[in-house]
C-alpha positions in Angstrom: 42.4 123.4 -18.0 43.3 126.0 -20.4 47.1 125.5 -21.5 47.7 123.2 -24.1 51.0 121.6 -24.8 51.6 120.3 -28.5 54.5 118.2 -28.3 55.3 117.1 -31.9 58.2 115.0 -33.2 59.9 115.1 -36.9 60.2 111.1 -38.2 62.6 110.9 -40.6 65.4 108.7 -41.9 68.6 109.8 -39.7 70.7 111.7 -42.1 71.2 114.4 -40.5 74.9 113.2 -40.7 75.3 113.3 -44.3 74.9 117.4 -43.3 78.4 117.1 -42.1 80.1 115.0 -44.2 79.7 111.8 -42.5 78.0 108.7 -45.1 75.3 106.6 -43.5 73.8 103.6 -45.0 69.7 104.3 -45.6 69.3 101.2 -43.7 71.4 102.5 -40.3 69.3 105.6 -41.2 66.0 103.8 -40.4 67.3 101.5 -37.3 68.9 105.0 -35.4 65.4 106.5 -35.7 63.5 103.5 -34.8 65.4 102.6 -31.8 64.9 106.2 -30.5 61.3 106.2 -31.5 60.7 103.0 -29.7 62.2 104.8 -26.2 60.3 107.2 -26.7 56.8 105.7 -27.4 57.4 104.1 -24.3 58.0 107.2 -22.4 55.0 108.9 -24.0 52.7 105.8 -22.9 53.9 105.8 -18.9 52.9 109.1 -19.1 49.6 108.8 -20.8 50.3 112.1 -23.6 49.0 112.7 -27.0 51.1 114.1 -29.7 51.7 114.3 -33.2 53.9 112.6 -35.4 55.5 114.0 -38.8 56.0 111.2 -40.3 58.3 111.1 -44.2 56.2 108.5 -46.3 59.6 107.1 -46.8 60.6 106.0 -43.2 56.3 104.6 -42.7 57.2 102.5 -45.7 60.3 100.7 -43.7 58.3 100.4 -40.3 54.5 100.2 -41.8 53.4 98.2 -38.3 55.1 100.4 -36.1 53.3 103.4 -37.8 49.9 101.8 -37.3 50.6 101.3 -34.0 51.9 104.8 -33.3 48.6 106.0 -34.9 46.5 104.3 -32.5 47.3 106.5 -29.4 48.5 109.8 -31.4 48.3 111.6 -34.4 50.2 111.0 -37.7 50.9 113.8 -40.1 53.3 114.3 -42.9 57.0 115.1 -43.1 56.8 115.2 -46.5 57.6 112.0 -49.0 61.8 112.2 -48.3 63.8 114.0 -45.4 66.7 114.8 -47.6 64.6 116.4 -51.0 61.9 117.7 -52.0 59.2 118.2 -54.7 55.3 119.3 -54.4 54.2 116.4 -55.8 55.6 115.0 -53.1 52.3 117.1 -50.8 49.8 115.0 -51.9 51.7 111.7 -52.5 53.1 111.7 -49.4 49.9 112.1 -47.5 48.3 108.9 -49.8 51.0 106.9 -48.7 50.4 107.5 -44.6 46.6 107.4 -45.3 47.0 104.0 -46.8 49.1 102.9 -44.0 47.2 104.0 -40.9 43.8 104.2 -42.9 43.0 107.6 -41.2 43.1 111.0 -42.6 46.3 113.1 -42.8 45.3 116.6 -42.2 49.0 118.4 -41.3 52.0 119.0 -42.9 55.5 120.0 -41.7 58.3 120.5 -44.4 61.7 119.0 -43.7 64.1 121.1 -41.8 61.1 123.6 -41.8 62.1 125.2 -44.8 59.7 127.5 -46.7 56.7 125.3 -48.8 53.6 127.6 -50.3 50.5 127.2 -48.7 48.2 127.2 -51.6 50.2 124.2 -52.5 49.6 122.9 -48.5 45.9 123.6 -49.1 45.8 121.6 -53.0 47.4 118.8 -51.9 44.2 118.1 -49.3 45.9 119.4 -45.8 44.2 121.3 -43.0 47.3 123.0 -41.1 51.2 123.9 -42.0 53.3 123.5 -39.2 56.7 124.3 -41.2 57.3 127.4 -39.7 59.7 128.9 -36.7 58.8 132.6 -36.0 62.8 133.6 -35.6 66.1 133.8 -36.3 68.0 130.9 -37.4 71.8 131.5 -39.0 71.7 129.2 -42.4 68.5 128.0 -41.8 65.6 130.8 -42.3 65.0 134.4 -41.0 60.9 134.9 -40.2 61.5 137.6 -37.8 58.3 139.5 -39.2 55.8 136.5 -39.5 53.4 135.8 -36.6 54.4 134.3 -33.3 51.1 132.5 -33.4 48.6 130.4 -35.1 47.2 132.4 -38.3 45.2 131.8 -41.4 46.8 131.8 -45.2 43.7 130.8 -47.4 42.2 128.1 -45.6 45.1 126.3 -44.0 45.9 126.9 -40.7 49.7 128.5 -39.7 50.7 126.4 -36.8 53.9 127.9 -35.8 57.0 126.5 -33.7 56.5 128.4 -30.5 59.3 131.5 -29.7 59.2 133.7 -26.6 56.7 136.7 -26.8 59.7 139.0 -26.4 63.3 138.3 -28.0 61.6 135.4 -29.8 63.8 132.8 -28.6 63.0 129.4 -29.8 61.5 126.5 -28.0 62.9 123.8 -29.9 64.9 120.7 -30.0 68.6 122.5 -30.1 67.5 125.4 -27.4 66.4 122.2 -25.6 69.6 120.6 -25.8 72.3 123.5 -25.3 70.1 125.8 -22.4 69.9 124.7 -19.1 67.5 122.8 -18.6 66.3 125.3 -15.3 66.0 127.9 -18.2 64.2 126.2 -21.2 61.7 125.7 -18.9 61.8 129.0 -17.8 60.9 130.4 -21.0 58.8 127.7 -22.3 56.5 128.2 -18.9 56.3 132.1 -19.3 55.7 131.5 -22.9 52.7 128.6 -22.4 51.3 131.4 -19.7 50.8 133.9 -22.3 49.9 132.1 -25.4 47.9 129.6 -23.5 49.3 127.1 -25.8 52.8 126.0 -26.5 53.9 124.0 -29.4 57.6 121.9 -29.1 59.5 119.8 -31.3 61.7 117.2 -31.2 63.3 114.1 -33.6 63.2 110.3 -32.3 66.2 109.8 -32.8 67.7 112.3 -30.5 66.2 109.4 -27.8 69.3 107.5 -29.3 72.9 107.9 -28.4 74.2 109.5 -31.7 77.8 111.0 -30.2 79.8 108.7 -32.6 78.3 110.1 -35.9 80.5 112.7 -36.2 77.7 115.6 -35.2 78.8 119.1 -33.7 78.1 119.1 -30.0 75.4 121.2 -29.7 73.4 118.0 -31.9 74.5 115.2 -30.4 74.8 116.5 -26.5 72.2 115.1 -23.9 71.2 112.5 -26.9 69.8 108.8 -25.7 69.0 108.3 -22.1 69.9 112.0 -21.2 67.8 113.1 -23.7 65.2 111.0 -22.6 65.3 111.9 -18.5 65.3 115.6 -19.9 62.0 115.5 -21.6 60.2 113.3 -19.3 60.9 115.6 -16.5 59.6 118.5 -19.1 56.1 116.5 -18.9 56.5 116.1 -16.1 56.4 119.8 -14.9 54.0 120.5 -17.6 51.4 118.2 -16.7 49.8 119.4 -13.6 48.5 122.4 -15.0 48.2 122.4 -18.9 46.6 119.1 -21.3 48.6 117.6 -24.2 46.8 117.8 -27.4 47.3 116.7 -31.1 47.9 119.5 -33.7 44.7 118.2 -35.2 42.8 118.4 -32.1 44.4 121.8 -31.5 43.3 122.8 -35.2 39.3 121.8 -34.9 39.4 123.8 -31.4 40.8 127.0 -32.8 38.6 126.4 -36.4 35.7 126.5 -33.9 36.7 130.0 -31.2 
């Protein structure tokens, strides 16, 4: 089985709120992700896939036992040390803190929000891969319309880019997710997997809880909780008969040693 799916998910503290004007206590923060994350985990167990978790040092410090526990079954990588700043210092201490907590290596990185973060900086603080990039065009956010669509090299960390289609480089991410037709994501994401051989998704936990009464535009809080969660599982659904679910780390190794 050739096709490999790496399905990834952004742990954070759940401020994406405060984006849009709308206070939320650091401790409602924690319990929105957490109550997500626990719907999922049990979705991700009936189905029996790996994936990787980018955790912030910050929310692993709240839920330590539910971190260790994530860790046993898939991968945990960093999200950097907060969701909401950030400062290279934070590179390093941020991958102490998770390697304290689960007692395993942290070998991947994704900035918050995947904003730019230099990879010589990636490769001092003691990571393997940077998964902070999406090859396309995003209004506000970032424009990386002439960076590679796939994996590539910068020093000797490994680029592990969102994946975009081959052609228009549409994203395959959490909001295309959310505001296509379902019919179509898949579409795309399918043609995509077939000619990259490996597709790489991401999501939050706590889209997996209903978060319509945080005063969030509708094309972030739509399909979120249970919707959210029949949508995905019938994603792995479709994906599984034909393509394996890997870590990023896993995914990493393999392509280290093509």
């Amino acid at each position: 089985m050739s096709l490999k799916v790496l399905l990834t998910f952004d742990l954070e503290e759940f401020d994406v709120p405060e984006e849009y004007g709308t206070k939320l206590e650091f401790d409602k923060q924690i319990e929105v992700t957490t109550l997500g994350l626990t719907r999922l985990i049990d979705l991700l167990d009936r189905h029996q896939v790996a994936c990787t978790f980018f955790t912030t040092a910050t929310f692993a410090q709240q839920k330590p036992e539910l971190i260790k526990t994530i860790a046993e079954k898939h991968e945990i990588a960093s999200h950097g040390f907060y969701h909401s700043s950030f400062h290279t210092a934070d590179l390093k201490t941020s991958r102490e803190v998770l390697e304290k907590i689960i007692d395993k290596p942290i070998t991947g990185f994704r900035m918050a929000r995947l904003a730019p973060v230099d990879d010589l900086e990636v490769e001092k603080a003691g990571y393997k891969y940077n998964s902070s990039m999406n090859p396309t065009y995003v209004p506000g956010r970032y424009n990386n319309l002439d960076k590679p669509r796939t994996a590539f090299y910068s020093g000797s960390v490994l680029n592990v880019p969102t994946s975009v289609t081959p052609s228009l480089r549409v994203p395959l991410f959490w909001l295309s997710f959310k505001n296509f037709p379902l019919w179509y994501f898949k579409s795309i994401m399918m043609k995509t997997l077939k000619r990259d051989k490996v597709v790489s998704l991401y999501f939050h936990p706590w889209e997996f809880t209903d978060v319509s009464n945080f005063g969030l535009p509708k094309y972030i809080s739509k399909y979120s909780g249970e919707k959210m969660l029949q949508r995905l599982e019938e994603t792995i659904m479709d994906l599984k008969p034909n393509s394996k679910f890997i870590t990023m780390n896993e995914y990493v190794t393999k392509f280290k040693n093509k």
